[in-house]
KEVEXVEX-540327 format. One record per residue (C-alpha): residue in three letters; chain; z, y, x; residue number from 1. Coordinates in nm, 4 decimals, m for minus. Each point is the difference from the previous one (the first is absolute). Layout:
N
(rec ALA; A; (Z; Y; X); NUM);
...
! end
This chain:
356
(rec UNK; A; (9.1036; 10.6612; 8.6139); 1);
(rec UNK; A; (0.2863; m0.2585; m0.0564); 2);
(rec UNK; A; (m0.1323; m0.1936; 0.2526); 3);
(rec UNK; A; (0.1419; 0.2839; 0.2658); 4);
(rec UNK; A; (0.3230; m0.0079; m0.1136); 5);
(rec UNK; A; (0.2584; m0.0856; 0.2262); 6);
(rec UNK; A; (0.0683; m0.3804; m0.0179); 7);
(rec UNK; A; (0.3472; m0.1565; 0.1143); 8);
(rec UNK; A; (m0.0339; m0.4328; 0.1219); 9);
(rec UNK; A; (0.2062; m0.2387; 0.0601); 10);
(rec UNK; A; (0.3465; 0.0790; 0.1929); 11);
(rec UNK; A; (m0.0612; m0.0337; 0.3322); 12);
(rec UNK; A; (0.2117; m0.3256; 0.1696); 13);
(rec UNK; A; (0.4143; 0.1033; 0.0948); 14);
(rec UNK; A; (m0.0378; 0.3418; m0.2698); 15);
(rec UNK; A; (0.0745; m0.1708; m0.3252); 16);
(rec UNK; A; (0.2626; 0.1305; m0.2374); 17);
(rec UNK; A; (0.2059; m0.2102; m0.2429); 18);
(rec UNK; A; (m0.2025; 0.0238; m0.3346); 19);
(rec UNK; A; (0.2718; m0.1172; m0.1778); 20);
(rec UNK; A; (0.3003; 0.2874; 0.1388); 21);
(rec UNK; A; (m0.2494; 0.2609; m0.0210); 22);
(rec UNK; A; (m0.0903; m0.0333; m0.3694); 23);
(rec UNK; A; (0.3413; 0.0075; m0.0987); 24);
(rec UNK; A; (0.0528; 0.2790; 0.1695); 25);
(rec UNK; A; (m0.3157; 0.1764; m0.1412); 26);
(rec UNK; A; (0.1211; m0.1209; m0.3298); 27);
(rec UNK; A; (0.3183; 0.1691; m0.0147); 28);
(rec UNK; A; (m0.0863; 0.3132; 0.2052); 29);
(rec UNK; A; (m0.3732; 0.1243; m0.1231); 30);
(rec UNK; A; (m0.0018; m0.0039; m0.4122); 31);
(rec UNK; A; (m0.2406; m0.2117; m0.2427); 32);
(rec UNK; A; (m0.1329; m0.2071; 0.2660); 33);
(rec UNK; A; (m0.1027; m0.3070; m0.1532); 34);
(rec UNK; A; (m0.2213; m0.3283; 0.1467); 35);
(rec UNK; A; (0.0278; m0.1922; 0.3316); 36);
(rec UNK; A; (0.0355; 0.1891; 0.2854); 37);
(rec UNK; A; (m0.3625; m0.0699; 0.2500); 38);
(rec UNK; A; (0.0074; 0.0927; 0.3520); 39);
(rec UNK; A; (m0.2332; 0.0918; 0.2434); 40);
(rec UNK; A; (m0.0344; 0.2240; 0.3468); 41);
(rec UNK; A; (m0.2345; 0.2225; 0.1083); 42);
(rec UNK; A; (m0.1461; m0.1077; 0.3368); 43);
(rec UNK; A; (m0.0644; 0.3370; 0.1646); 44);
(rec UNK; A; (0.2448; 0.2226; 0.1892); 45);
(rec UNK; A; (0.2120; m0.0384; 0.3164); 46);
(rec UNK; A; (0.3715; 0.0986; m0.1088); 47);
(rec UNK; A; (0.1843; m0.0246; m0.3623); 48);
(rec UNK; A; (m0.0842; m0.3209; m0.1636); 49);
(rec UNK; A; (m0.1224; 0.0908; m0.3067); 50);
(rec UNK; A; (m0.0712; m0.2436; m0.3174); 51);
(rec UNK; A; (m0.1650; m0.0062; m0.3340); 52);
(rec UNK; A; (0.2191; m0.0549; m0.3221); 53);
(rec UNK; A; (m0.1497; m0.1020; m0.3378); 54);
(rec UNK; A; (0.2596; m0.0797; m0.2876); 55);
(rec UNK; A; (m0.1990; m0.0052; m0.3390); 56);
(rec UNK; A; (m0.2246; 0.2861; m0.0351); 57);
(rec UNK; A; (0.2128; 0.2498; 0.2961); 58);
(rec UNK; A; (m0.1754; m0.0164; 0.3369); 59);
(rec UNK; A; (0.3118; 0.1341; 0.3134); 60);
(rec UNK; A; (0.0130; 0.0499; 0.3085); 61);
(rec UNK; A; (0.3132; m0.1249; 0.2216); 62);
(rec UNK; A; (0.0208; 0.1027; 0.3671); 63);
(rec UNK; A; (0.2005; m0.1306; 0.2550); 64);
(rec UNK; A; (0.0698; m0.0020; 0.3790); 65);
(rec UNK; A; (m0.1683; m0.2388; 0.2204); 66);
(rec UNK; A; (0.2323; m0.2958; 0.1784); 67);
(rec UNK; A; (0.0638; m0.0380; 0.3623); 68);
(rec UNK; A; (0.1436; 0.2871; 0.2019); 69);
(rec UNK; A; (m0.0506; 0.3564; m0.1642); 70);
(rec UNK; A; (0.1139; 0.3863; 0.1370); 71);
(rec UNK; A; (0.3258; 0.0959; m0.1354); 72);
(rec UNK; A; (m0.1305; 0.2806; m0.1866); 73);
(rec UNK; A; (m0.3103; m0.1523; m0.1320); 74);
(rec UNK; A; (m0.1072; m0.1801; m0.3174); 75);
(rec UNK; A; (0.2720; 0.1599; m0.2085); 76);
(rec UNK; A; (m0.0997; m0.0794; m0.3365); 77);
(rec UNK; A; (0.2819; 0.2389; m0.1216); 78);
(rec UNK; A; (m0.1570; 0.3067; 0.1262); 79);
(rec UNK; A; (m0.3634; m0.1022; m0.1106); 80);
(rec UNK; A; (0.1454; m0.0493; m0.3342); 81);
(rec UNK; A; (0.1879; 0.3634; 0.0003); 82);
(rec UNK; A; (m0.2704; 0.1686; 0.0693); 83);
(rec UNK; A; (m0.2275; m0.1447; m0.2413); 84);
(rec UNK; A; (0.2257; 0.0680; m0.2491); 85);
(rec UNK; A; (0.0284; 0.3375; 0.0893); 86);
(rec UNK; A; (m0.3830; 0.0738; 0.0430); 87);
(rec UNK; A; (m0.1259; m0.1891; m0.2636); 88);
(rec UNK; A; (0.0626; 0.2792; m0.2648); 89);
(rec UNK; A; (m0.1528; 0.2682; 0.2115); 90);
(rec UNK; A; (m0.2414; m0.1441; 0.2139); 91);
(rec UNK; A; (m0.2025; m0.2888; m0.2767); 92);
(rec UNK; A; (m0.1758; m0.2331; 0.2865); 93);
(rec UNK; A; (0.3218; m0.1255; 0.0603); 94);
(rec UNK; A; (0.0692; m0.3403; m0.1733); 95);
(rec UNK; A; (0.2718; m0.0073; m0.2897); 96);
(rec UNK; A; (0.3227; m0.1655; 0.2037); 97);
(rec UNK; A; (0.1559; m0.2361; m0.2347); 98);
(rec UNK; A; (0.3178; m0.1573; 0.1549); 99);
(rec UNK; A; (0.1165; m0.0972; 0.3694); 100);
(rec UNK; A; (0.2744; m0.2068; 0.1320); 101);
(rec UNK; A; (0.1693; m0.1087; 0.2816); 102);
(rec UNK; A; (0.1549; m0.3056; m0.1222); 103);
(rec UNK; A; (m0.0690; m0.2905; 0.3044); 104);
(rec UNK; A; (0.0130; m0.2602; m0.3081); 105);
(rec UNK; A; (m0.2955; 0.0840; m0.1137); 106);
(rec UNK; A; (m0.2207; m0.0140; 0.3451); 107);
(rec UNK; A; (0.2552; 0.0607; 0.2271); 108);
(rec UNK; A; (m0.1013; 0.3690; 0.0715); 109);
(rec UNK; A; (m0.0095; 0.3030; m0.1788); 110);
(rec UNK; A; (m0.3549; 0.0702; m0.1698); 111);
(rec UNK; A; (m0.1753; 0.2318; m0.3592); 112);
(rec UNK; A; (m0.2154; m0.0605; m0.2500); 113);
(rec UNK; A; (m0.3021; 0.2790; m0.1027); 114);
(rec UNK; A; (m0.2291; 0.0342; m0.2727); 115);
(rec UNK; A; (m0.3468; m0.1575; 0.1047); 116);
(rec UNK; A; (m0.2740; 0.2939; 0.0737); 117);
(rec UNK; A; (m0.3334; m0.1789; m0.1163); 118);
(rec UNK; A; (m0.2754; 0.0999; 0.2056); 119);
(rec UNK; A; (m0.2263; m0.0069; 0.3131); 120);
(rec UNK; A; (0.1388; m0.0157; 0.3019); 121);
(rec UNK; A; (m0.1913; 0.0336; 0.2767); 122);
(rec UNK; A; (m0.0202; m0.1342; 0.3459); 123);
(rec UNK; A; (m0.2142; m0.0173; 0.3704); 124);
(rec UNK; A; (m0.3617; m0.0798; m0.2131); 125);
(rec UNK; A; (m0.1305; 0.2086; m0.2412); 126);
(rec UNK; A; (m0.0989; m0.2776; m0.2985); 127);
(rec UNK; A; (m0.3218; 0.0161; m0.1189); 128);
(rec UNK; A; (0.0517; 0.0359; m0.3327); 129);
(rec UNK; A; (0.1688; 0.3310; 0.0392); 130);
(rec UNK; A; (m0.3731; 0.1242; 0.1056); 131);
(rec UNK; A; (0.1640; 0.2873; 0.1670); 132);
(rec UNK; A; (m0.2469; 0.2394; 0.2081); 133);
(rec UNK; A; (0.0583; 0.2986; 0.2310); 134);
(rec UNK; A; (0.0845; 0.2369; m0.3148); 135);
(rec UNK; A; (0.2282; m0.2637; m0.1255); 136);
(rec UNK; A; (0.2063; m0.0274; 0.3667); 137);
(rec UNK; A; (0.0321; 0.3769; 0.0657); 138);
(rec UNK; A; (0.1905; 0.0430; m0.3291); 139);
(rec UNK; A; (0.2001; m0.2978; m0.0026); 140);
(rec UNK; A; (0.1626; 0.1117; 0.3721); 141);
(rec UNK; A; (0.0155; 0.3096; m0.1698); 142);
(rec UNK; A; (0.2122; m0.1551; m0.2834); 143);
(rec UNK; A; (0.2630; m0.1421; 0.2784); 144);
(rec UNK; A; (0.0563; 0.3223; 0.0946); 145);
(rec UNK; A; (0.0427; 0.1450; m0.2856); 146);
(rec UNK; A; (0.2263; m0.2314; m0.1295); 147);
(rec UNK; A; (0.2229; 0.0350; 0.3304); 148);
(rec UNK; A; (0.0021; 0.4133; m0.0243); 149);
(rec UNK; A; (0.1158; m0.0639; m0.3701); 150);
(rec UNK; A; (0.2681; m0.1760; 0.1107); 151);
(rec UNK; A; (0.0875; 0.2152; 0.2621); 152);
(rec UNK; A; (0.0272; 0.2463; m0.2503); 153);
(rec UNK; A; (0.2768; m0.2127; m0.2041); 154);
(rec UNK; A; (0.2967; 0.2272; m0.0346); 155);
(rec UNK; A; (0.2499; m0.2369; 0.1781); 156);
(rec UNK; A; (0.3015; 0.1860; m0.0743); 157);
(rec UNK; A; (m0.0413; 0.0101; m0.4092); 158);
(rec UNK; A; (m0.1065; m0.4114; 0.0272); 159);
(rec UNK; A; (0.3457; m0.0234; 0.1325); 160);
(rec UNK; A; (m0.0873; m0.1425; 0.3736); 161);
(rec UNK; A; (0.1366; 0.2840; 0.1632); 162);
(rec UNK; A; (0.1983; m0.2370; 0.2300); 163);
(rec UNK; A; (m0.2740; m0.2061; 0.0079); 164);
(rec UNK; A; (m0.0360; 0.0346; 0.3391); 165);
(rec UNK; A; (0.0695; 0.2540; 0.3114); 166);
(rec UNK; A; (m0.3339; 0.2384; 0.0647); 167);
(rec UNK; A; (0.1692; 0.1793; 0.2605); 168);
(rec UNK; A; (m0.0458; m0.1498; 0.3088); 169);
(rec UNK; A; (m0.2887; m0.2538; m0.1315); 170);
(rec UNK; A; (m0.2451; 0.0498; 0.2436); 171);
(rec UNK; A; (0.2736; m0.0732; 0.3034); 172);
(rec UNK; A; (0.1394; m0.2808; m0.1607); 173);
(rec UNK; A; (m0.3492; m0.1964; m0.1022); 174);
(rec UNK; A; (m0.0910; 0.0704; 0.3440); 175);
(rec UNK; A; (0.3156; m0.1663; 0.1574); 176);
(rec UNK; A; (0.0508; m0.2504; m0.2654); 177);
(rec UNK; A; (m0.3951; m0.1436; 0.0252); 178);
(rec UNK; A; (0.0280; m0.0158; 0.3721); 179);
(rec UNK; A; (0.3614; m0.1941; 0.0040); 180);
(rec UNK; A; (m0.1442; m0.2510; m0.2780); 181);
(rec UNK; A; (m0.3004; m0.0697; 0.2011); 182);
(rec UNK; A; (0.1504; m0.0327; 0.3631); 183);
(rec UNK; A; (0.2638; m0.2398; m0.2118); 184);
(rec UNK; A; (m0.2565; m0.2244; m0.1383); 185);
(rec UNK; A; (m0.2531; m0.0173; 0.2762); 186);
(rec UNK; A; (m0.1078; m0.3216; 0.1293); 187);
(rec UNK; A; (m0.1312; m0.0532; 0.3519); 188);
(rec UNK; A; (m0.3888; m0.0422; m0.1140); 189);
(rec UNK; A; (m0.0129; 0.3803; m0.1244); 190);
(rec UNK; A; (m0.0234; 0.3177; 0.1781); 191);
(rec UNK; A; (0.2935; 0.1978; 0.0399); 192);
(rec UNK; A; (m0.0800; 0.2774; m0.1509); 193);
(rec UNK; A; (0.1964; 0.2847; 0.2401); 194);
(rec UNK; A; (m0.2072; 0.2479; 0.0583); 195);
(rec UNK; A; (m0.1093; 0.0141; m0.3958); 196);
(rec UNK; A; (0.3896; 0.0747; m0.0559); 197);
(rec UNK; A; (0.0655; 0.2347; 0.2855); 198);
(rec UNK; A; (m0.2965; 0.1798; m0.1675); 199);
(rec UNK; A; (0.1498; 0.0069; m0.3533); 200);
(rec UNK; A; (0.3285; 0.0944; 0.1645); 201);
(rec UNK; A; (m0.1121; 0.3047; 0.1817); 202);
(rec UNK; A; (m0.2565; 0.1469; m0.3165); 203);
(rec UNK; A; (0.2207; 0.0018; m0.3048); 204);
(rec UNK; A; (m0.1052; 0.3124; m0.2159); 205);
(rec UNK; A; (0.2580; 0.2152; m0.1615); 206);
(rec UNK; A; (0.1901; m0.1250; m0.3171); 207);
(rec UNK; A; (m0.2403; 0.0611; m0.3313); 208);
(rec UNK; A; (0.0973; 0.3038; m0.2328); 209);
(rec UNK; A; (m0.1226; m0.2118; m0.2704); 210);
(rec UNK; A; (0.2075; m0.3620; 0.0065); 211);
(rec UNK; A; (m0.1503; m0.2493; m0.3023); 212);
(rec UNK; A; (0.0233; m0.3717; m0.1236); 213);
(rec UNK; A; (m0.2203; m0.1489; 0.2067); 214);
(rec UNK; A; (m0.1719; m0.4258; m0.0812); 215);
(rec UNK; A; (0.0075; m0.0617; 0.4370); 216);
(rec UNK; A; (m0.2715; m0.2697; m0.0761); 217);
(rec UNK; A; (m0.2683; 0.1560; m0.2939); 218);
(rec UNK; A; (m0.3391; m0.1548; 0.0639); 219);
(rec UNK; A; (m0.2301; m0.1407; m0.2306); 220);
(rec UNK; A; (0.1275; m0.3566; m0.0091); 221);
(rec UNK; A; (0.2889; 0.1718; m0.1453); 222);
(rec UNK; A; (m0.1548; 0.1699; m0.2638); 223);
(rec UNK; A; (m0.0929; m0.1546; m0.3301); 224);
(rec UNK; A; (m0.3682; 0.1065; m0.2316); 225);
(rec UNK; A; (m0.0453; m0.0338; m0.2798); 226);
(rec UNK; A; (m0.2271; m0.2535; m0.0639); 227);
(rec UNK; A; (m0.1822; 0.2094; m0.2760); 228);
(rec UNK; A; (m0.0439; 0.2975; 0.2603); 229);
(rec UNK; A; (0.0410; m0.1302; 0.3651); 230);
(rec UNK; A; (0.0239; 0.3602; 0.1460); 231);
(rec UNK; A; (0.2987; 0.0508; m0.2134); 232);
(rec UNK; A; (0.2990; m0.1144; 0.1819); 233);
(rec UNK; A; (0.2520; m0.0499; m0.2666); 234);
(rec UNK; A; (0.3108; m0.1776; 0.2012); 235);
(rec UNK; A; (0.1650; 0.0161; 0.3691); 236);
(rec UNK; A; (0.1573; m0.3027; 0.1282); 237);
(rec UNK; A; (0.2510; m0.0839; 0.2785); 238);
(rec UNK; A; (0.2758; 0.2727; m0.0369); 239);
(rec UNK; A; (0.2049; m0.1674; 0.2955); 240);
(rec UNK; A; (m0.0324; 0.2605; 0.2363); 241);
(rec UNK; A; (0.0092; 0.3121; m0.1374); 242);
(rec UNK; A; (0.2609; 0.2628; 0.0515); 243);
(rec UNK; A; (m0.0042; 0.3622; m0.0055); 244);
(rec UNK; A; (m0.1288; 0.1873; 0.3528); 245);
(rec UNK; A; (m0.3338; 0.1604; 0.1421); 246);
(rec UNK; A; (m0.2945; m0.0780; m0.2590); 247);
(rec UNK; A; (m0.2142; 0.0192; 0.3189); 248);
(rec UNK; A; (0.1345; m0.3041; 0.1032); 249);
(rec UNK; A; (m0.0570; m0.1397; m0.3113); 250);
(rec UNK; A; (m0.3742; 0.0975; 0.0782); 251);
(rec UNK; A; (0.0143; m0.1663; 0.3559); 252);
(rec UNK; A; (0.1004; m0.2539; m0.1227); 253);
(rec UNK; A; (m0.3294; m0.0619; m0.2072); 254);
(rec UNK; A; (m0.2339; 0.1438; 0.2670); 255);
(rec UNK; A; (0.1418; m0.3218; 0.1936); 256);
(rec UNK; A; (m0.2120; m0.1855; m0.2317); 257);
(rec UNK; A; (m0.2897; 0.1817; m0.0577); 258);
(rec UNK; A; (m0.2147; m0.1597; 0.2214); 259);
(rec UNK; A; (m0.3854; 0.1549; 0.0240); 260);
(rec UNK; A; (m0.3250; m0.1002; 0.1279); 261);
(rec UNK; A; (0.0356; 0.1120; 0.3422); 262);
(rec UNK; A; (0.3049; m0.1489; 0.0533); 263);
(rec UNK; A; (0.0454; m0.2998; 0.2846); 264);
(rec UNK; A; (m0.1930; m0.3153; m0.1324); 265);
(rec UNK; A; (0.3584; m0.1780; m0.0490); 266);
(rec UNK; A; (0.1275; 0.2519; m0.1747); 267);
(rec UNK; A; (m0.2914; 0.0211; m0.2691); 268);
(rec UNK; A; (0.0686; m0.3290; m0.0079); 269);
(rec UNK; A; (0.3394; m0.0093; m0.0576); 270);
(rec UNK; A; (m0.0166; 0.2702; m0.2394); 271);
(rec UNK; A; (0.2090; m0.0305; m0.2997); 272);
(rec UNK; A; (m0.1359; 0.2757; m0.2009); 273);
(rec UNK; A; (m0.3893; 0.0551; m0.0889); 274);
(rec UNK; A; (m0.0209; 0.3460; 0.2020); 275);
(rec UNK; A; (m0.2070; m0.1389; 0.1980); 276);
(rec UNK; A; (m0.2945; m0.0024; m0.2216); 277);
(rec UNK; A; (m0.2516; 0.2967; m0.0523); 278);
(rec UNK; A; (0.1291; 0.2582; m0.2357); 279);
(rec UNK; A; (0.3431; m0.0348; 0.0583); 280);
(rec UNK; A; (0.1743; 0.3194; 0.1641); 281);
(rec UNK; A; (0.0442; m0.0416; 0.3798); 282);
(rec UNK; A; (0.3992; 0.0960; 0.1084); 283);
(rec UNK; A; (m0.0970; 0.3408; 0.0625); 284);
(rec UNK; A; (m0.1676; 0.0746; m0.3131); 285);
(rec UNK; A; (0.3417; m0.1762; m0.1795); 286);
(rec UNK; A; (0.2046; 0.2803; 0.1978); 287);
(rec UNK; A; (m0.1824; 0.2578; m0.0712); 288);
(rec UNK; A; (m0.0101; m0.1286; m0.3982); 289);
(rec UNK; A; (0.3952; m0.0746; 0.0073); 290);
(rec UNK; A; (0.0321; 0.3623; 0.1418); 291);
(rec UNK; A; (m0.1892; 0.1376; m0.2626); 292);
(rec UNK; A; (0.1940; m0.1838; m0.2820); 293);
(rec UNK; A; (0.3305; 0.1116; 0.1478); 294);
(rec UNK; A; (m0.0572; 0.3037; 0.1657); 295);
(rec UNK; A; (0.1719; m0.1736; 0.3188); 296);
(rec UNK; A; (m0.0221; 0.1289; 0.3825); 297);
(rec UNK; A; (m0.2057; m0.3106; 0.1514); 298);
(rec UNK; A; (m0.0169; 0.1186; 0.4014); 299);
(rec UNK; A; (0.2412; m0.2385; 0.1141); 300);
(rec UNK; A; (m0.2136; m0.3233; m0.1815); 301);
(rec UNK; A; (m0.0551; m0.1701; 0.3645); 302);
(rec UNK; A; (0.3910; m0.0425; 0.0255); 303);
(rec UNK; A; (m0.0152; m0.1627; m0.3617); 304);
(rec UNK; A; (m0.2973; m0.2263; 0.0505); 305);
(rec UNK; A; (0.1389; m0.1491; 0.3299); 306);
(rec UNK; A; (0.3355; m0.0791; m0.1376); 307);
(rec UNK; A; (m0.1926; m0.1852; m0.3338); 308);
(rec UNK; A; (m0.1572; m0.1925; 0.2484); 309);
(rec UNK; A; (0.3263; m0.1064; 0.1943); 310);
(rec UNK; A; (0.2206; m0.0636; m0.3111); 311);
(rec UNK; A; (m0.2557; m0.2151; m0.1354); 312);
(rec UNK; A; (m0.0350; m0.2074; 0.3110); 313);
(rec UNK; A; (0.3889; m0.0002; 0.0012); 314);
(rec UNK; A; (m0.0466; m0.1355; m0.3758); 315);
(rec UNK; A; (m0.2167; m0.2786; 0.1259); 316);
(rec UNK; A; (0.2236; m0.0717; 0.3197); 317);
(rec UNK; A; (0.2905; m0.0329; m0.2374); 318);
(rec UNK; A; (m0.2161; m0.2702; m0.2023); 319);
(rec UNK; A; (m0.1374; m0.1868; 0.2742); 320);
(rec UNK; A; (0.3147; m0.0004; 0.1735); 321);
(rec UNK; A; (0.1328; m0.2117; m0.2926); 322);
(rec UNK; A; (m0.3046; m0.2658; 0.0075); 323);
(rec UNK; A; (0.0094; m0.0146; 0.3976); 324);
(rec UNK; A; (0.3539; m0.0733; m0.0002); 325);
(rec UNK; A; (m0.0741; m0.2807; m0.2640); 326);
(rec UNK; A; (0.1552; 0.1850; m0.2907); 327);
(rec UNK; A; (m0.2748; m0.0448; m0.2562); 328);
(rec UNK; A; (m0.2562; m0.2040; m0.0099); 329);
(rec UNK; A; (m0.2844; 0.2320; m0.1055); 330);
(rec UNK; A; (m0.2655; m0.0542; 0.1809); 331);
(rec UNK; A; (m0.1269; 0.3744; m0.0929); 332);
(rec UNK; A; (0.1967; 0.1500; 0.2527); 333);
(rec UNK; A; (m0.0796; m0.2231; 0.2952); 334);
(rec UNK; A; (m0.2962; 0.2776; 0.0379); 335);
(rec UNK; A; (0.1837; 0.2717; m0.0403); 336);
(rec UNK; A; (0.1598; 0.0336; 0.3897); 337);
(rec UNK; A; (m0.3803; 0.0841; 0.1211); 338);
(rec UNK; A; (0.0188; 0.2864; m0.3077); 339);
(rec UNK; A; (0.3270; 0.1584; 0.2004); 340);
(rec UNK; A; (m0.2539; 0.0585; 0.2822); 341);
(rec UNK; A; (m0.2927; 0.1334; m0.1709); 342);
(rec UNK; A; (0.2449; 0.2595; m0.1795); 343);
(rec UNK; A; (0.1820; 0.0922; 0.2980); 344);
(rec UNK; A; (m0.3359; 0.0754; 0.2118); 345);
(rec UNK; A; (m0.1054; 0.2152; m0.2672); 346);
(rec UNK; A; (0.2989; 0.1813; m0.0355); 347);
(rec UNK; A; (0.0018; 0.0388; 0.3895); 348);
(rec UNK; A; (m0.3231; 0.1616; m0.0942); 349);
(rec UNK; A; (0.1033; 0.2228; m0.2389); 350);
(rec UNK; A; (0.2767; 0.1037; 0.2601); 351);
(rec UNK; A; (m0.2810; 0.1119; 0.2407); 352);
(rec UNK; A; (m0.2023; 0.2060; m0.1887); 353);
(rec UNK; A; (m0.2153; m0.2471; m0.2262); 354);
(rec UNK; A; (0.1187; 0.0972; m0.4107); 355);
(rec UNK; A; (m0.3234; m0.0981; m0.1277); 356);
! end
């Protein structure tokens, strides 16, 4: 199924990197590199810039923030690049890290290289070749979850990111920190979002007993399979938000995205994961699975679902506030202010009563 594979095109206009700094670097930092370096980009995705490397016979990945006006905390390639490092050994869909730096003469921002994970990767439509029916669906949702509990399960301490990050407090300090970035980057053509927050605010659960590494964006467009067994994911991509707090976040985060069937027309529409089709689990059936796999209290999963929903359209604020201020040229994220509504109504939904 090669012709699945992931395929990276031409840099996109204003996001080209000096060929010629770069493979000197590469040269004297990754060992027995040999050939001209080729570059490419992968087209998809809305926040690290993230390219293609072939030198010879070694396929890489390099990563790097995006330009214009970023959050001060955000994009930091160091801390992608720790924790990589640190997972990699114990947790194997992680991609080999093999060097980062933060020297501005090489791009003029701090950016890592990764070993390339060769594989499917898939998106909104379910390609035709894959042939996958109801069966098929059902155990590849399955597999997400799966893959998330064993991570979950990672013995942070003994990987050495016990100061990782803070799990006490978590909860309370998502719930403030979302609703300050959003009310920051909103533009007048979105709602405001107030009563969604006020919400959040008010119906924090207590602090987990059980704090774990948690991805903060694991969906299936950040999962590679193999192409040899497409219901085997065999890599997770996009490290750059992870941290250690409540795994159910970490869950709510991915029922953000798992958009069904009976979902609001846009949203099917918008959907960014294949949930949507028949076979797939529904949100409640991937609660009650996760719960199963981890043994996890899940009463408090209307909470978690609403604030997936608001981060996310805070994610897609944060983007569009960029293009609608002129700070990238993208034309993928003119769309993306009408997404901050759609999100927000549904999370007002959850709010009131409506999980499902």
């Amino acid at each position: 199924m090669t012709e699945l594979l992931d395929q990276a095109a031409r840099v996109r206009p204003g996001e080209e990197l000096d060929a010629g700094r770069l493979e000197k670097f590469l040269r004297l930092s990754i060992p027995a590199l040999d050939g001209e370096l080729k570059i490419s980009q992968f087209p998809s995705g809305y926040s690290n810039l993230t390219y293609f490397l072939r030198m010879g016979g070694r396929e890489m990945i390099l990563r790097r923030p995006p330009h214009g006006t970023k959050a001060k905390t955000a994009h930091d390639m160091s801390r992608e690049y720790k924790v990589l490092s640190a997972l990699h050994p114990v947790f194997p869909y992680c991609p080999g890290p093999l060097v980062y730096s933060e020297d501005p003469a090489i791009m003029g921002c701090h950016f890592y290289v990764m070993e390339r994970i060769e594989g499917i990767i898939l998106r909104q439509w379910l390609p035709p070749e894959l042939a996958f029916g109801e069966v098929e669906l059902r155990r590849l949702t399955q597999r997400l979850l799966e893959v998330m509990a064993e991570l979950h399960a990672v013995d942070y301490q003994a990987a050495g990111l016990g100061g990782f990050g803070k799990p006490k407090g978590y909860v309370r300090r998502q719930v403030e920190g979302w609703s300050k970035r959003y009310r920051a980057a909103r533009t007048p053509d979105v709602p405001d979002g107030e009563a969604v927050m006020r919400w959040l605010a008010a119906e924090m659960p207590p602090e987990s007993p059980t704090p774990a590494v948690i991805h903060n964006d694991l969906k299936l467009d950040n999962v590679v399979l193999a192409s040899d067994d497409p219901l085997k994911i065999i890599g997770v991509l996009d490290w750059e938000m992870a941290t250690l707090g409540d795994p159910l976040m970490d869950l709510a985060c991915t029922l953000a995205y798992w958009v069904q069937p009976d979902d609001p027309p846009e949203m099917v529409q918008g959907a960014s994961m294949v949930t949507y089709l028949p076979g797939s689990l529904t949100r409640r059936e991937a609660v009650e699975y996760y719960g199963q796999l981890t043994g996890r209290v899940m009463d408090r999963m209307d909470f978690y679902y609403c604030f997936g929903l608001f981060r996310l359209a805070v994610i897609a604020q944060q983007i569009y506030f960029r293009y609608f201020h002129g700070q990238t040229k993208d034309n993928r994220f003119a769309r993306l202010g009408g997404k901050v509504g759609i999100l927000l109504d549904k999370a007002q939904a959850v709010a009131e009563g409506a999980f499902a």
